[in-house]
Backbone as CSV, one residue per row, in Angstrom:
resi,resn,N_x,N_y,N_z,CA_x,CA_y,CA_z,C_x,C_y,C_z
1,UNK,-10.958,-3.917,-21.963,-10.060,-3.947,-20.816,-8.769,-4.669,-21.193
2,UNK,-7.881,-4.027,-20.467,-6.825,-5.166,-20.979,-6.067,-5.808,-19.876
3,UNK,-6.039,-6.870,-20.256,-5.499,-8.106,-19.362,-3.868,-7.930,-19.374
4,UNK,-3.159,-8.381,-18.316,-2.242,-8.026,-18.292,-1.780,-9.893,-17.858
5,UNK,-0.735,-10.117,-18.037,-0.114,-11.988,-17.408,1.617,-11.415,-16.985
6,UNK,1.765,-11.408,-15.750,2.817,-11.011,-15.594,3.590,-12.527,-14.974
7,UNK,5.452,-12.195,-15.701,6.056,-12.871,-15.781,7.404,-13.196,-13.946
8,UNK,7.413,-13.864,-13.824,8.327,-13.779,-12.011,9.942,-13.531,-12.461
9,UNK,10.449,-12.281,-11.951,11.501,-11.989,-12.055,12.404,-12.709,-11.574
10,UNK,13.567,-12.530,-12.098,14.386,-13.871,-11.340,15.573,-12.991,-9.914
11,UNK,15.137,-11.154,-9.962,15.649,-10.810,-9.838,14.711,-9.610,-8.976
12,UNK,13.674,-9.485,-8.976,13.332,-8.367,-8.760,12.514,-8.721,-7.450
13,UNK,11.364,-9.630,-6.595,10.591,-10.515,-5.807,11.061,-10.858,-5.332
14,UNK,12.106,-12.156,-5.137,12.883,-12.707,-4.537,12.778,-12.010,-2.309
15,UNK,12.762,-13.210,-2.117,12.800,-12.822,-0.333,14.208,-12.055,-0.698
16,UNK,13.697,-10.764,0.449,14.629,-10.235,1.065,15.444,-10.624,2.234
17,UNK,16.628,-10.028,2.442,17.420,-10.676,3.827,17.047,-9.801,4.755
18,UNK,16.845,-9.981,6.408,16.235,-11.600,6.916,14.875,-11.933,6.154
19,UNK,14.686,-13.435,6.448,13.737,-13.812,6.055,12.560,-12.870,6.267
20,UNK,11.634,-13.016,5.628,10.311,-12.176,6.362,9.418,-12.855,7.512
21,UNK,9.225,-11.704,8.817,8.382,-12.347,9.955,6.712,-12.401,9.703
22,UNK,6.540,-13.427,10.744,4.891,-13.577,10.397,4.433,-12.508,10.136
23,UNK,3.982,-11.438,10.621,3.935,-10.199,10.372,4.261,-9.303,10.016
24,UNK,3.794,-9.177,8.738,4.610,-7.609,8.163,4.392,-6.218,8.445
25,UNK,3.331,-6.224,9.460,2.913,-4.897,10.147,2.075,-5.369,11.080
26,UNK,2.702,-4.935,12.250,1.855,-5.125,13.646,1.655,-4.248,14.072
27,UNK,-0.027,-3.358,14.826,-0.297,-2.380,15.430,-1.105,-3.108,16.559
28,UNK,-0.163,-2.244,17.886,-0.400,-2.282,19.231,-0.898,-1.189,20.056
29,UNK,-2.420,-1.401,20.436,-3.039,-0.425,20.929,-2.740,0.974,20.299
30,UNK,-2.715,1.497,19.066,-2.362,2.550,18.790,-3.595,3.435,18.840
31,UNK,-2.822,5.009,19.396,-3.517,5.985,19.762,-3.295,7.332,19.060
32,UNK,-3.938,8.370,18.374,-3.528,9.141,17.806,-4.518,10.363,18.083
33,UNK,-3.855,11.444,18.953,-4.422,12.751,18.988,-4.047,13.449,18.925
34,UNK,-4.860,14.692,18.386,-4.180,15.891,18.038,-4.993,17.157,18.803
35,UNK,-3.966,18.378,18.779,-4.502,19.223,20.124,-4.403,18.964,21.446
36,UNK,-5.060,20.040,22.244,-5.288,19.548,23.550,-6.862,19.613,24.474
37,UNK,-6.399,19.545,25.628,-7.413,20.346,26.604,-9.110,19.730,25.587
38,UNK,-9.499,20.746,25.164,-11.245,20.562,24.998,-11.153,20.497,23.778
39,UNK,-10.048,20.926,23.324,-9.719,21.001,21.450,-9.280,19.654,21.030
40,UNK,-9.590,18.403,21.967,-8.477,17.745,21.519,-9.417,16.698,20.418
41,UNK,-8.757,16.428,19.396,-9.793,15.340,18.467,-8.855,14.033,18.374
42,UNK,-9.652,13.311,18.799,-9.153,11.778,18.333,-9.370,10.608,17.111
43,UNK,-8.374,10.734,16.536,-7.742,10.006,15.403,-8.058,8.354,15.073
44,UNK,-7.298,7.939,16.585,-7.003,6.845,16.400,-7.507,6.492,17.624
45,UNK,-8.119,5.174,18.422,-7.995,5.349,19.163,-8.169,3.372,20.390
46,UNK,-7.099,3.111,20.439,-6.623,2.024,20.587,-6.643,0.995,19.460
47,UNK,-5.987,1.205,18.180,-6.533,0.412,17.251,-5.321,-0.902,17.205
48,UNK,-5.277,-2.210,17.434,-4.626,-3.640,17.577,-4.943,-4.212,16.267
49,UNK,-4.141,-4.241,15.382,-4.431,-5.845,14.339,-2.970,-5.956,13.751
50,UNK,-2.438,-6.858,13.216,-1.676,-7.267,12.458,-1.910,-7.528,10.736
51,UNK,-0.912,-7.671,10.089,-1.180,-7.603,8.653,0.037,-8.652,7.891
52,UNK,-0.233,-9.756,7.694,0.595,-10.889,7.863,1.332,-11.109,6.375
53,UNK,2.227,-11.413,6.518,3.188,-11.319,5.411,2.424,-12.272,4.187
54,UNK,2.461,-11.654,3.408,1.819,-12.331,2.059,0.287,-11.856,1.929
55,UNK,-0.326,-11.058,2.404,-1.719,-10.574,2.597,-2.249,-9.501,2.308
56,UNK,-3.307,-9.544,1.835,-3.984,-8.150,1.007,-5.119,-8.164,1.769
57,UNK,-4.793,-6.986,2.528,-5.768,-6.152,3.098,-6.264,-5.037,2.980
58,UNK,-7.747,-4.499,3.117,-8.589,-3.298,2.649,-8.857,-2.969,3.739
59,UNK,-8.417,-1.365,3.961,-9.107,-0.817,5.336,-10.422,0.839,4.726
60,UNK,-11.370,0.092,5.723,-12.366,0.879,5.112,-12.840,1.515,6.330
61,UNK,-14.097,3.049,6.132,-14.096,3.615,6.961,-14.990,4.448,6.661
62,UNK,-16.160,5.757,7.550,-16.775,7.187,6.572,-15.446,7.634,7.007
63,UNK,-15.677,8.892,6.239,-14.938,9.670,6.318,-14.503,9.966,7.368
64,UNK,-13.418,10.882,7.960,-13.169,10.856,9.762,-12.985,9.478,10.219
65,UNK,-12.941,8.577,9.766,-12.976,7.446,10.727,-11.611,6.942,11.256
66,UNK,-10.354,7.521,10.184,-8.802,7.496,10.700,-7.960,6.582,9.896
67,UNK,-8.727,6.158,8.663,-8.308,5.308,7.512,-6.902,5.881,7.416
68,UNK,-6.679,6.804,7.205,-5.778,7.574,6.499,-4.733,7.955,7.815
69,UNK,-4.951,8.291,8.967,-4.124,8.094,10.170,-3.669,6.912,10.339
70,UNK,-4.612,5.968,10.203,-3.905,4.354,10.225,-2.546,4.226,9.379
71,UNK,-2.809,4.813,7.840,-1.685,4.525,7.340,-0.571,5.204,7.509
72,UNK,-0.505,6.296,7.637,0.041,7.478,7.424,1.115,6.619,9.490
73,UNK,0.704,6.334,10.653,1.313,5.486,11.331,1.653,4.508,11.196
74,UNK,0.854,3.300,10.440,1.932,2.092,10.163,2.851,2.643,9.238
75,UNK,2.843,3.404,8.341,4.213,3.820,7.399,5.087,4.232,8.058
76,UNK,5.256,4.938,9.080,6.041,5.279,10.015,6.228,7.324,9.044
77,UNK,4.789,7.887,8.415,4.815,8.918,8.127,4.499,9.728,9.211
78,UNK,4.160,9.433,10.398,3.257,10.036,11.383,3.605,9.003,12.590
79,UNK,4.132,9.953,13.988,3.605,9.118,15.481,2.866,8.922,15.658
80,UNK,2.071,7.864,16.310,1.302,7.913,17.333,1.582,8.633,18.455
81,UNK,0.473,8.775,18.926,0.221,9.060,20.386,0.846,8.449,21.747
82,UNK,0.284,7.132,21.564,0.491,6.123,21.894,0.612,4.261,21.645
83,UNK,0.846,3.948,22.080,1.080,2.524,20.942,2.434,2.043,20.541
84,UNK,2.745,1.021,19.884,3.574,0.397,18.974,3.592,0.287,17.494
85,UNK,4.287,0.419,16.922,4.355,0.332,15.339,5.589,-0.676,15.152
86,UNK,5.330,-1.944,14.643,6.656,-2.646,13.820,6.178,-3.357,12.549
87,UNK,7.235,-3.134,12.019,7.378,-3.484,10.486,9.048,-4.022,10.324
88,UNK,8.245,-5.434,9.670,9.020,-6.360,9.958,9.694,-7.037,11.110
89,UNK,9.405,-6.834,12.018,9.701,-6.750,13.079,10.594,-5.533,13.991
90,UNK,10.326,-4.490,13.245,11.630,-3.467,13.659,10.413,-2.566,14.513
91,UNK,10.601,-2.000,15.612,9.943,-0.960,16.549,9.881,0.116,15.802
92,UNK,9.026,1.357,15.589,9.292,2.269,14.626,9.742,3.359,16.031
93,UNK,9.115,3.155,17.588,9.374,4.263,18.298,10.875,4.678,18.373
94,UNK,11.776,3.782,18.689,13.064,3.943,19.376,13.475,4.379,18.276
95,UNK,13.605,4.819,17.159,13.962,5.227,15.869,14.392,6.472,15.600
96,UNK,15.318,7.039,15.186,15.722,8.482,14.878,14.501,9.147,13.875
97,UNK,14.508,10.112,13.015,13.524,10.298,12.110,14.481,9.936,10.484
98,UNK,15.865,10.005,10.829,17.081,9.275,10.101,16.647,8.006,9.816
99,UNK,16.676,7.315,10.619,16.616,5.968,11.117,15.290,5.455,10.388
100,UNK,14.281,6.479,10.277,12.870,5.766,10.053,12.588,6.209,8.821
101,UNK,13.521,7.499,7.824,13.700,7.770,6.662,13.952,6.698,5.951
102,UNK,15.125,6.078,6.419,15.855,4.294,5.848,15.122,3.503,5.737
103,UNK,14.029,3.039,6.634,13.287,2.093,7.285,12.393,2.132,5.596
104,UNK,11.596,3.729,5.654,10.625,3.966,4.519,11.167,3.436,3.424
105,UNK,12.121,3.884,3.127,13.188,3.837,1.468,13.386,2.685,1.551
106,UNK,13.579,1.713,2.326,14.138,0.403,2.338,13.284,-0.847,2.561
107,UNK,11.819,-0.607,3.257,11.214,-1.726,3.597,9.623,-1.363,3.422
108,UNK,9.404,-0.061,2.502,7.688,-0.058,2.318,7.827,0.728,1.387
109,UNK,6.984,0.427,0.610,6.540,0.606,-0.970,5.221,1.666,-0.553
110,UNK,5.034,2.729,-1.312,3.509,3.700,-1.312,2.984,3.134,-2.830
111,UNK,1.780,3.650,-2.666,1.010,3.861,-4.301,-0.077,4.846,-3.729
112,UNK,0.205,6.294,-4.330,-1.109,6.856,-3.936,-1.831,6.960,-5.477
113,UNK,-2.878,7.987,-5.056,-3.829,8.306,-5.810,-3.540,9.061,-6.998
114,UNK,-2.617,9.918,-6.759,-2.250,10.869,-7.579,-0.825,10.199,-8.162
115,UNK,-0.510,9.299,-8.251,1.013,8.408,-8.598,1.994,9.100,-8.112
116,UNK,2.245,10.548,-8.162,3.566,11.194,-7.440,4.717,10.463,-8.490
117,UNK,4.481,11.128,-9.605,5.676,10.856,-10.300,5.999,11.770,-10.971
118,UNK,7.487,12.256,-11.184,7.603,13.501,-11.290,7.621,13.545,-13.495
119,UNK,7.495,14.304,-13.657,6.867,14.798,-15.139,8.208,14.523,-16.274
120,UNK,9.116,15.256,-15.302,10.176,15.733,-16.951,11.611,14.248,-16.647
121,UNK,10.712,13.199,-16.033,11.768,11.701,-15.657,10.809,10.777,-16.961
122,UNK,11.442,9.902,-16.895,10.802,8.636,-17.714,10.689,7.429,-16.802
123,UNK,9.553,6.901,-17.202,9.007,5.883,-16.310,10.341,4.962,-15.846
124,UNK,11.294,4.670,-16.386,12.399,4.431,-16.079,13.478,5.031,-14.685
125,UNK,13.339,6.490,-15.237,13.664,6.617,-14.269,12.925,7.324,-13.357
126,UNK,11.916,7.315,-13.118,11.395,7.334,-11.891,10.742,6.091,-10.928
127,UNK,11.427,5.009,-11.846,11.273,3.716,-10.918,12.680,3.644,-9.973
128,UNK,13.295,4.408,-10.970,14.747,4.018,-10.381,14.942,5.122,-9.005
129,UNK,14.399,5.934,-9.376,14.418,7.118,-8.415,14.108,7.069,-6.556
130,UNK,13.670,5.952,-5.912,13.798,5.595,-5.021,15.447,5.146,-4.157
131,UNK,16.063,4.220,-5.391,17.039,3.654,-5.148,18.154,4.862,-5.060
132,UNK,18.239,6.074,-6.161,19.057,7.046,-6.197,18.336,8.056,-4.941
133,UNK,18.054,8.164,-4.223,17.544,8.820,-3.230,17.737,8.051,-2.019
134,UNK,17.772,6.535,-1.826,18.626,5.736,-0.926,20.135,5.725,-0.733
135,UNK,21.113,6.780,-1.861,22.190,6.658,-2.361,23.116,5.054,-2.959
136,UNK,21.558,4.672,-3.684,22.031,3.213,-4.280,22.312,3.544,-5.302
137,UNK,23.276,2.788,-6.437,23.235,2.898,-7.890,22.722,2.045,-8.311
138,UNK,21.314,2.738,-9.182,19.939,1.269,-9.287,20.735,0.971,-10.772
139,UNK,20.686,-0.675,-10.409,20.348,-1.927,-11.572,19.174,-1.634,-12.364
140,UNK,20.166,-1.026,-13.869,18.793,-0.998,-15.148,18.094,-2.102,-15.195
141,UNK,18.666,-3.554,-15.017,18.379,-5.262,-14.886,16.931,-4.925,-14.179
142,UNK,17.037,-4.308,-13.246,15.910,-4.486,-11.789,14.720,-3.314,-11.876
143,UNK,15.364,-2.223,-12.258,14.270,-1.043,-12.920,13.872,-1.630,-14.159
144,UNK,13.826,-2.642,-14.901,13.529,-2.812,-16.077,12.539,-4.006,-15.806
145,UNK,12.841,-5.061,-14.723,12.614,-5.996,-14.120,10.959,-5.649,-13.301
146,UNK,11.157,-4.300,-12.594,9.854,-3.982,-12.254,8.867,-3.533,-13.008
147,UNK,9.314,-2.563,-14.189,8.347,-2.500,-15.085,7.877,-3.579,-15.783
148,UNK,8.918,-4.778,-15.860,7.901,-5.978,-16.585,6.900,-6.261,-15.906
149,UNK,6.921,-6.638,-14.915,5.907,-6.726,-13.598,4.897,-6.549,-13.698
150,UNK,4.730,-5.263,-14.099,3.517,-4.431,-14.352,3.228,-4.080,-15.654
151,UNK,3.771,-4.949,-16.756,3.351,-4.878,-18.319,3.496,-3.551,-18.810
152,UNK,5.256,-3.176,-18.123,5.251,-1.821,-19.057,6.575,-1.955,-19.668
153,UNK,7.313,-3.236,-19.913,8.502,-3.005,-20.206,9.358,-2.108,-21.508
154,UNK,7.611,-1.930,-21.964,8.122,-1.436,-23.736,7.541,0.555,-23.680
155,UNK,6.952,0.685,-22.216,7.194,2.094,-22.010,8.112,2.673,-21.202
156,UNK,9.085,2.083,-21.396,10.766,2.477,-20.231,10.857,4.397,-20.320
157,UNK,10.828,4.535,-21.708,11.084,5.749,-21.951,10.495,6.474,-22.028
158,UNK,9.239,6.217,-21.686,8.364,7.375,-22.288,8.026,8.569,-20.657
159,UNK,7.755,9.580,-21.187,7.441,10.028,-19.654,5.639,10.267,-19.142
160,UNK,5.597,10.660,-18.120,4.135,10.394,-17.312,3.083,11.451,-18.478
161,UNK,3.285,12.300,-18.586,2.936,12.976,-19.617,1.974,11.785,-21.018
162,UNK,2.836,11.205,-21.404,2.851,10.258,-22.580,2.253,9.093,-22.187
163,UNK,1.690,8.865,-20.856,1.441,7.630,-20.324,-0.144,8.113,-20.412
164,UNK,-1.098,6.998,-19.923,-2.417,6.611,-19.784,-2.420,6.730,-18.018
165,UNK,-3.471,7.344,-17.152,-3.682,7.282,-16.336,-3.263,5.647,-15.315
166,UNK,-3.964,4.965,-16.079,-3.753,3.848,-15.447,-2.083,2.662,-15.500
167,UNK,-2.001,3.265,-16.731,-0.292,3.143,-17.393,0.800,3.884,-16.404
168,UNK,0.596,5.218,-15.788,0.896,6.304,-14.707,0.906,5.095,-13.137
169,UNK,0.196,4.407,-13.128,-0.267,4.187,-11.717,0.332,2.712,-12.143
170,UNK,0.639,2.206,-12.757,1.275,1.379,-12.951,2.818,1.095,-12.702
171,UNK,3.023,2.617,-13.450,4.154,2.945,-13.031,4.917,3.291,-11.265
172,UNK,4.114,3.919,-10.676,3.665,3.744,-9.450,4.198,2.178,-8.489
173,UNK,3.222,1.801,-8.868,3.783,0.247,-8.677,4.829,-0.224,-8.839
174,UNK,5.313,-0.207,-10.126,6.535,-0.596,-10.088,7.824,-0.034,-8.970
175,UNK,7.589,1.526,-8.998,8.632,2.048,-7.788,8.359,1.740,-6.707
176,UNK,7.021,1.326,-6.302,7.324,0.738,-4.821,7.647,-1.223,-4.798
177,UNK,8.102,-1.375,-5.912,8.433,-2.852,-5.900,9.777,-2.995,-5.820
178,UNK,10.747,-1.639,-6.349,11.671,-1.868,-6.337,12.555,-2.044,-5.601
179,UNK,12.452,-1.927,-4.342,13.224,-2.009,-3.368,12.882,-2.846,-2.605
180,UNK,12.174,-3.733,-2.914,12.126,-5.622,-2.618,11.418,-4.860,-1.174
181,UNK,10.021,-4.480,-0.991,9.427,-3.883,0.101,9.021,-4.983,1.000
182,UNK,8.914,-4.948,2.318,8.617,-5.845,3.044,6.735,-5.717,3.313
183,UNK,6.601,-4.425,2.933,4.962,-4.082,2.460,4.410,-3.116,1.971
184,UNK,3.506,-3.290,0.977,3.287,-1.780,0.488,1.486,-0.764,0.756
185,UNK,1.873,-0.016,1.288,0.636,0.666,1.542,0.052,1.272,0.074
186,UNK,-0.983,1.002,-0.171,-1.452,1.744,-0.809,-2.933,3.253,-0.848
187,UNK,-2.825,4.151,-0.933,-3.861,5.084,-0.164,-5.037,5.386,-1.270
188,UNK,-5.943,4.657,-1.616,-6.943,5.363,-2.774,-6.474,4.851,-4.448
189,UNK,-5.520,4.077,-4.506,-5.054,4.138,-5.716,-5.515,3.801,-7.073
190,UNK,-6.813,3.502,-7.118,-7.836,3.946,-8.169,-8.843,4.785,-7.670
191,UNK,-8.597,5.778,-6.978,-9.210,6.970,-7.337,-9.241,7.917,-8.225
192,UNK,-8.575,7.987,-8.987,-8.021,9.021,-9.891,-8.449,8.174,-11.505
193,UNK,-8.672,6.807,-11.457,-8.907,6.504,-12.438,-10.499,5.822,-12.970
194,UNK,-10.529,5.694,-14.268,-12.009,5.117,-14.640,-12.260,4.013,-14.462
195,UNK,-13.171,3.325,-14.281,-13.493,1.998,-14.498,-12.132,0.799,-14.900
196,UNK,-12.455,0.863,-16.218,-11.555,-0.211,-17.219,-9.737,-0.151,-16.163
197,UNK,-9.324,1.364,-16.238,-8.259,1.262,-15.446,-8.264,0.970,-14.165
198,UNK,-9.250,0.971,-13.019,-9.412,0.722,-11.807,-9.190,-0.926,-11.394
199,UNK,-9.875,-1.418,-12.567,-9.789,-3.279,-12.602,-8.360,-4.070,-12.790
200,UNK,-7.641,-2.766,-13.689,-6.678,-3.202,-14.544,-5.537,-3.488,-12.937
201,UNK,-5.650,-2.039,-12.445,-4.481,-2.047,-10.940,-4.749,-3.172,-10.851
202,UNK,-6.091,-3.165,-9.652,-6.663,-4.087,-8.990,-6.297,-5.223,-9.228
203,UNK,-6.538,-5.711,-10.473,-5.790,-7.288,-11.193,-4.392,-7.224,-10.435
204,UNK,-3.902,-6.225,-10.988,-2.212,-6.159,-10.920,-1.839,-6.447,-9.450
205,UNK,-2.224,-5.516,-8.365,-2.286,-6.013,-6.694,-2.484,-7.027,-6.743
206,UNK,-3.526,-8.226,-7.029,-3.988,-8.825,-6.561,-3.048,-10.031,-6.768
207,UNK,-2.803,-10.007,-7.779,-1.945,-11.159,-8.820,-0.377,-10.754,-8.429
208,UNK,0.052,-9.864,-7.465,1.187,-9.378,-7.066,1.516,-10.175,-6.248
209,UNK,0.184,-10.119,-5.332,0.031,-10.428,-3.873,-0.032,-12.076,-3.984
210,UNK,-1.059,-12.861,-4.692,-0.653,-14.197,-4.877,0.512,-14.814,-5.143
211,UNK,0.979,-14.520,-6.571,2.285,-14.975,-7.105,3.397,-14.843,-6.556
212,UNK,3.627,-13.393,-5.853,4.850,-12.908,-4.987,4.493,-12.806,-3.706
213,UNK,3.503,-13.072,-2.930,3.468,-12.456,-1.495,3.706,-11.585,-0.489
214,UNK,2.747,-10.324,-2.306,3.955,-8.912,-1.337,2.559,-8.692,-0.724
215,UNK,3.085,-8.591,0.527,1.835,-8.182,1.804,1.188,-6.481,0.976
216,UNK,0.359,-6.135,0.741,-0.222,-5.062,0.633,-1.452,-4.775,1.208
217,UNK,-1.430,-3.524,1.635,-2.383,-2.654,2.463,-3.079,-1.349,2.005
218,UNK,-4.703,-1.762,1.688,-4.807,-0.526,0.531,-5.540,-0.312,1.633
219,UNK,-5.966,1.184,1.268,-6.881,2.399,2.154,-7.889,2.665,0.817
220,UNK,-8.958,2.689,0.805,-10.067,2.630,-0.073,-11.642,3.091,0.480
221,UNK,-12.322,3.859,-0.187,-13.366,4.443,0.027,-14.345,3.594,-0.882
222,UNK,-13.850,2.421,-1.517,-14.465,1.846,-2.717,-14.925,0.504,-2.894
223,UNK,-16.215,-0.503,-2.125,-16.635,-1.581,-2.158,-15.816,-2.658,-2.970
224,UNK,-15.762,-1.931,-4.510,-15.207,-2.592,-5.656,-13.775,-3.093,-5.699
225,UNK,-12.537,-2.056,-4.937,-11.331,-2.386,-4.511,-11.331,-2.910,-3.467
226,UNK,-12.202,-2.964,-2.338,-11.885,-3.578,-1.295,-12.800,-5.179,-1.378
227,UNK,-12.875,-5.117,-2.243,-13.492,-6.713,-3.039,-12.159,-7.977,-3.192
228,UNK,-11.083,-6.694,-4.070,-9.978,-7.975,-4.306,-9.455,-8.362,-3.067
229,UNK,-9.686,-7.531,-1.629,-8.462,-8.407,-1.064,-9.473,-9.657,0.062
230,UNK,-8.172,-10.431,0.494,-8.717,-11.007,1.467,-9.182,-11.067,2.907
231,UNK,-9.334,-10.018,2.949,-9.683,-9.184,4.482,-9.650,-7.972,4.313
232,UNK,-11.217,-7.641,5.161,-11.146,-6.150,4.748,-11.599,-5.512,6.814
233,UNK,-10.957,-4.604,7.181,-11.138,-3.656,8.145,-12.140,-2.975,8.133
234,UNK,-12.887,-2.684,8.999,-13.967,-1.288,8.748,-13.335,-0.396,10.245
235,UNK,-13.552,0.840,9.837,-12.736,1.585,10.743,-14.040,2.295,11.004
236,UNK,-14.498,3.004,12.153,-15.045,3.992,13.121,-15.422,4.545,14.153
237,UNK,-14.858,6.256,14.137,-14.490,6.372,15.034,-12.969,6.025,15.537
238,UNK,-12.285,5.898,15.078,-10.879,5.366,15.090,-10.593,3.819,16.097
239,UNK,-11.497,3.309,15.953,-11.378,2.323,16.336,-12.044,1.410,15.063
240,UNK,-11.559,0.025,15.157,-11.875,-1.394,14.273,-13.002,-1.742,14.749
241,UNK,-14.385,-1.111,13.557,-15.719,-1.371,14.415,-16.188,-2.928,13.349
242,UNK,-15.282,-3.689,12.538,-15.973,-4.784,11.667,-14.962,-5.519,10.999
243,UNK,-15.314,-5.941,10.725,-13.693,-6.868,9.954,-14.773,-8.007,9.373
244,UNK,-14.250,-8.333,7.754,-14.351,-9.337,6.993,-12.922,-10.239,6.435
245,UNK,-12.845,-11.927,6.899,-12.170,-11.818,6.446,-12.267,-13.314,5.365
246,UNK,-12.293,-13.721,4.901,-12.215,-15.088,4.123,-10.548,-16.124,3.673
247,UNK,-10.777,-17.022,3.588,-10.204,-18.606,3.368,-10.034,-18.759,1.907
248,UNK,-11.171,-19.123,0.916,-11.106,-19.441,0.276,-10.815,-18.223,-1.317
249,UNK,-11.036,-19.076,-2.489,-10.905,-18.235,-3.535,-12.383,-17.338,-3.977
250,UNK,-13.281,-17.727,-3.380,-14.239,-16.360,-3.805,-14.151,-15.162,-3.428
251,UNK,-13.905,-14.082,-4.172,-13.920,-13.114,-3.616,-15.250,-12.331,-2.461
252,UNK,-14.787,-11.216,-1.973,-16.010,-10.663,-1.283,-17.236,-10.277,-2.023
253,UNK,-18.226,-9.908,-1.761,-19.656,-9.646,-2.591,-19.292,-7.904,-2.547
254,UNK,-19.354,-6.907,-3.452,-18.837,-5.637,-3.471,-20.535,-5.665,-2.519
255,UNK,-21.557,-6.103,-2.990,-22.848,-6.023,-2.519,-22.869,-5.597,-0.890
256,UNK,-22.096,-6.717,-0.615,-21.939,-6.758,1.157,-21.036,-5.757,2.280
257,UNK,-19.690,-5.803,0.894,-19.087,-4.389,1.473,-20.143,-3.540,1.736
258,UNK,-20.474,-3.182,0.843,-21.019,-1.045,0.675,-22.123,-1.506,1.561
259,UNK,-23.088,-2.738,2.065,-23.831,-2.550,3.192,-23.547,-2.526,4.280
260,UNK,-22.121,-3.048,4.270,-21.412,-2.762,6.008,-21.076,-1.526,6.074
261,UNK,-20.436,-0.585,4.986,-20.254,0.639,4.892,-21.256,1.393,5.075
262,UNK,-22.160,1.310,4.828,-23.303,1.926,5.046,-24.087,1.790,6.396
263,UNK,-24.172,0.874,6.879,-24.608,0.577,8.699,-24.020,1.787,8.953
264,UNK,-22.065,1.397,8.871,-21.373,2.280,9.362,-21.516,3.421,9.373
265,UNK,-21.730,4.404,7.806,-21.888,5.997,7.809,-23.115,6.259,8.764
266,UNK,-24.251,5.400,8.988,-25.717,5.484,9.277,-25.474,6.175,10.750
């Protein structure tokens, strides 16, 4: 396995302006349905918690349970029904879809499963590629700055192709760091990889989230990832049927997850 010791940018972490609020994602009674009449299926369905700035949280769920609606609304990828969505303190309703394009590009970081990085760019620039799609002109200093981050500074050039799965998802990371995120969702993001690389992220979140206090929010089907953080959600039925959360430095027992998960599928 390989260990990674990442170094604090002097340039890249740093609080953003305004300060950051207690909460880096607050959900209020949120409701999510789709259809109507007798067809109608429910998603979501009054779900309330907050997700506090500097905090790594795991939301878990069976399948159907709205894991993935949860995020897909706090990102502001999807309305609710009903409810509130703020991030950072900003309302996501009163928002243009303009307005909440900016919001994405400017104040939340993704990491999915599949990295979503495009092939014929170099890890370089497809870190940078957020910022040129904000119509910023990205700082090589700061695209170079995030790949240290994530112990890739000496694969700038190479492209996804040439990379290691977990080297790929690394890369990943880095583009949602770059734009100094106020939080980053992540959906499955060692799914796609083996073992040795699954630990490797995982380290990397975790040690993100201590050292820098970037609030992150993974969506996980996986005892083992929802181990590193410090609070984990259980979702069903679209409602918050469990919650673990801990204080100290031991992590969770993966043991104890997958038996709450399991009540749950039961």
């Amino acid at each position: 396995m390989i260990h990674m010791t990442l170094t604090r940018s002097p340039h890249l972490l740093e609080p953003a302006e305004p300060p950051p609020v207690a909460e880096a994602v607050q959900l209020s009674n949120l409701r999510r349905t789709y259809g109507s009449g007798d067809r109608t299926v429910v998603a979501l369905d009054g779900v309330t918690a907050g997700f506090a700035t500097g905090s790594f949280t795991a939301v878990m769920g069976p399948s159907g349970s709205g894991k993935s609606t949860l995020l897909q609304c706090a990102a502001g990828l999807d309305a609710p029904t009903e409810g509130t969505v703020l991030i950072a303190g900003t309302d996501l309703a009163p928002l243009s879809e303009t307005a909440r394009t900016v919001l994405r590009r400017e104040r939340i970081g993704f990491v999915f499963q599949s990295f979503n990085l495009l092939p014929a760019l170099t890890a370089e620039q497809n870190v940078a590629l957020p910022l040129r799609l904000a119509g910023r002109r990205p700082s090589r200093a700061a695209v170079l700055d995030a790949l240290a981050e994530v112990g890739l500074e000496d694969r700038a050039k190479h492209r996804p192709g040439e990379l290691s799965g977990g080297q790929q998802q690394r890369v990943a990371i880095a583009r949602a760091l770059v734009t100094r995120p106020a939080v980053v969702f992540a959906d499955e993001p060692t799914g796609a990889l083996d073992t040795a690389a699954s630990r490797d992220v995982l380290d990397l979140l975790h040690e993100l989230v201590d050292r820098h206090g970037l609030t992150t929010v993974l969506v996980t089907h996986d005892p083992l990832a929802a181990a590193y953080a410090s609070r984990v959600l259980f979702l069903a039925d679209g409602r918050i049927a469990d919650e673990l959360a801990r204080t100290g430095e031991t992590r969770f027992s993966v043991a104890e997850i997958a038996a709450r998960m399991a009540r749950l599928e039961a």
